[in-house]
C-alpha angles and dihedrals in degrees: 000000000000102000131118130197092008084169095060084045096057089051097052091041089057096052092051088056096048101047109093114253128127107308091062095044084068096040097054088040100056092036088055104036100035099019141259090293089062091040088056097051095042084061090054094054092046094056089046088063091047080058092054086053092044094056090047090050086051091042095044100238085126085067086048092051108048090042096047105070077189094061098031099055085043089060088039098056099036086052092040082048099046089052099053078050098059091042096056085050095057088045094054092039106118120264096233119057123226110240085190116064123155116249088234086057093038096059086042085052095045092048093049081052086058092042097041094047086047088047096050093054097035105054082047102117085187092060080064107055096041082060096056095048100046104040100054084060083069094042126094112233097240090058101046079104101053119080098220108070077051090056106048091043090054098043093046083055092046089058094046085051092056101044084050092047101043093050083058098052092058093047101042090039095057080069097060111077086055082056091057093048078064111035089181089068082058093050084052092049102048089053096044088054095035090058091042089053098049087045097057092041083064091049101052091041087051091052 
């Protein structure tokens, strides 16, 4: 199907997933503060995203957007944007957690954990470009062309990315309900992530 070493593939791709960036930075950070069910769902949303990046490999939007300053800096400033948004919300949440949420809110709240964790790789014009540049290692040369070798690799990645992730959540979520026992530990966290997230907004917006 037009890929070679897939082996080698897996293990690198492995290696991307595991090492700590943004991605895990949400996902630890909605596992810890708002429990492992929000964590899950924040992964899925996550790998989603790594799907949306894997059609526009295939499509060759990558190519697009790394050619066209115009669409690329669009993409850069609406995802540098949507991150400083996400910080200064973590910065205003509220310092006590509420044990009693109603089951209507609680699937709105899970769903916003889906949305804001697609979002968060999706507007990653990095993500992009890190596509475009690794998949085509595991390509042959006479398939770069073609839009399936680019879909199974990204959707193999994507799977790598959610039993990672998942594993995460349940780890990072067991620590949750000792967190509500102390809601100060929450107020640290959400400012320690807040200012992580707009950081990393700035940075992205200043590449």
């Amino acid at each position: 199907m037009g890929i070679v070493n897939y082996l080698t593939f897996l293990i690198t791709a492995l290696v991307f997933v595991m090492t700590p960036g943004l991605d895990t930075l949400f996902v630890l950070n909605k596992s810890v503060i708002s429990g492992k069910r929000s964590g899950i769902k924040a992964s899925l949303g996550v790998n989603t995203g790594v799907l949306t990046h894997t059609l526009f490999a295939a499509l060759g939007l990558s190519v697009l957007i790394a050619q066209s300053e115009l669409i690329f800096n669009a993409v850069k400033y609406l995802g540098a944007i949507y991150l400083v948004f996400t910080g200064i919300t973590s910065l205003r949440k509220p310092s006590t957690f509420s044990e009693n949420i109603p089951t209507e809110n609680s699937k709105s709240k899970h769903k916003s954990d889906f949305w804001s964790g697609f979002l968060t790789n999706s507007l990653n014009p990095k993500v992009a470009l890190f596509f475009m540049a690794f998949f085509p290692q595991f390509v042959t040369p006479e398939q770069l062309s073609s839009p399936l070798p680019f879909i199974i690799l990204g959707v193999t990645y994507a799977l790598i990315g959610v039993v990672w992730y998942l594993l995460l959540s349940v780890f990072a979520g067991n620590f949750s309900k000792k967190i509500k026992e102390n809601p100060n530990v929450s107020v640290w966290i959400n400012r320690v992530s807040g200012l992580l997230f707009i950081l990393m907004g700035i940075q992205i917006a200043f590449t």
